[in-house]
C-alpha positions in Angstrom: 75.0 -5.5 118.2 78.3 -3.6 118.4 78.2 0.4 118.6 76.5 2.0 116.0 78.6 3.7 113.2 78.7 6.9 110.8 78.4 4.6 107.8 75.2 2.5 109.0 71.8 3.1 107.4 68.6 3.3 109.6 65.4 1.9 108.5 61.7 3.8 109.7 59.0 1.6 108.9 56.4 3.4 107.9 52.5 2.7 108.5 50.7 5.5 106.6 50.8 6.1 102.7 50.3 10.2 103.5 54.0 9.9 104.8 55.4 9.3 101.6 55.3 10.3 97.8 55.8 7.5 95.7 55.1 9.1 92.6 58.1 11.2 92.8 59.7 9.2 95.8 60.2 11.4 98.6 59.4 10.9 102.4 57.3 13.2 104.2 57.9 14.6 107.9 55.1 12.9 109.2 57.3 9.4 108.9 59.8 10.5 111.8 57.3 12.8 113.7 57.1 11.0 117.5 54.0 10.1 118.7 52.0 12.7 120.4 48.8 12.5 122.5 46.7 15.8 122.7 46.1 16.0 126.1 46.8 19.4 128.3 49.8 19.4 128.5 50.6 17.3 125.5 52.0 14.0 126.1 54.7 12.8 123.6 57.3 10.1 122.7 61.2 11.9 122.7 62.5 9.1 120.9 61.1 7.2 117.6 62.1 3.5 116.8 64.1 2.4 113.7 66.0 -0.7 112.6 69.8 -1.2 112.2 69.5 -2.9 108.4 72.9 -2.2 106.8 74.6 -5.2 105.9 71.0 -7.2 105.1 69.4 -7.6 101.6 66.5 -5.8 101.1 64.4 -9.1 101.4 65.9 -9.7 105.0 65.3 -5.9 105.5 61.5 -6.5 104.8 61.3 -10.0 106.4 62.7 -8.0 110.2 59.7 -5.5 109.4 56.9 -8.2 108.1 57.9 -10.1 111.8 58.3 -7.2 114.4 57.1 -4.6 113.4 53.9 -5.2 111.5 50.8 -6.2 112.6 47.5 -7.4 111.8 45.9 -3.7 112.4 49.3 -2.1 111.0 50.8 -3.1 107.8 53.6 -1.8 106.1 52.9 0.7 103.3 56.6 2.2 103.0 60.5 2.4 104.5 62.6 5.6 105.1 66.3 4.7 104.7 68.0 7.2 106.8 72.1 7.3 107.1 73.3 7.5 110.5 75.5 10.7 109.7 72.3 12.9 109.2 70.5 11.6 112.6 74.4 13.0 114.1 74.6 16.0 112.3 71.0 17.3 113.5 72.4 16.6 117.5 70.5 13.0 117.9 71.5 10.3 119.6 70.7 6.7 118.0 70.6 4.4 120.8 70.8 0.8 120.1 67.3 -1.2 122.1 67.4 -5.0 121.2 63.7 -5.5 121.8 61.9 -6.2 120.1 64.9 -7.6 117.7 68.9 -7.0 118.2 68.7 -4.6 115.1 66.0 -2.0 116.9 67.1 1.5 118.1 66.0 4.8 118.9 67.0 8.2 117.5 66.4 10.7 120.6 65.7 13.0 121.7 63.3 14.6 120.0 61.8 18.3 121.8 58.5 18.4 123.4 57.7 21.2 121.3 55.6 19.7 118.4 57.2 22.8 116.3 60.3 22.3 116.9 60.1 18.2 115.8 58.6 19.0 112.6 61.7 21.1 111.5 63.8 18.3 112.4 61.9 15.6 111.0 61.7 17.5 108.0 65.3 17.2 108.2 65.8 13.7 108.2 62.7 13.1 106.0 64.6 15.4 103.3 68.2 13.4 103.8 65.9 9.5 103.7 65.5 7.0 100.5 62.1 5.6 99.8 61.8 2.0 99.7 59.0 0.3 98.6 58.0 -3.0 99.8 57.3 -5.8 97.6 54.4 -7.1 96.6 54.1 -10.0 98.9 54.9 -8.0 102.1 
């Protein structure tokens, strides 16, 4: 895919129904928190993976996540539409990674400091739609 613009939406496929509200459909930080591994010192992810989706119908959207992202031990509870603008306006980068599909990217970098990315995912949790899958996901 060509460069990635201000007017694209991000997709974050999200695993785990305490990172969303869907009562009153908000998205919690926990959804764009890099992986972390307690270990001294911690180990952690600067980047997090989303999907280029603008452009797609939201059954295309779903159909990208059903066949690379999810998997038999993970399935997909939830999405976090994210516009580009907001990863830019917080100092992220979104770097375009065609594997495992052309439509995969990363926002980066995130800090080490597991403080410091809970502010910011907060941040992007706060400016991302909810979008729930349908029932035959």
């Amino acid at each position: 895919m060509d460069a990635i613009l201000q007017d694209e939406i991000l997709t974050r496929f999200i695993f785990s129904s305490r990172h969303f509200a869907r009562r009153n459909e908000t998205i919690k930080f926990g959804a764009f928190m890099p992986p972390y591994a307690s270990k001294d010192p911690p180990l952690y992810s600067p980047d997090i993976s989303v999907y280029r989706l603008s452009g797609l119908s939201n059954n295309e959207k779903w159909t990208i996540g059903r066949e690379y992202v999810q998997t038999e031990g993970r399935s997909i509870k939830a999405r976090a539409d994210l516009p580009v603008q907001e990863v830019y306006k917080n100092k992220l980068k979104v770097i375009s990674d065609t594997q495992p599909h052309e439509r995969h990217a990363n926002i980066t970098p995130f800090p080490p400091d597991r403080l410091a990315c809970q502010r910011l995912a907060t941040k992007l949790a706060r400016a991302s739609k909810l979008a729930i899958p349908p029932e035959d996901i």
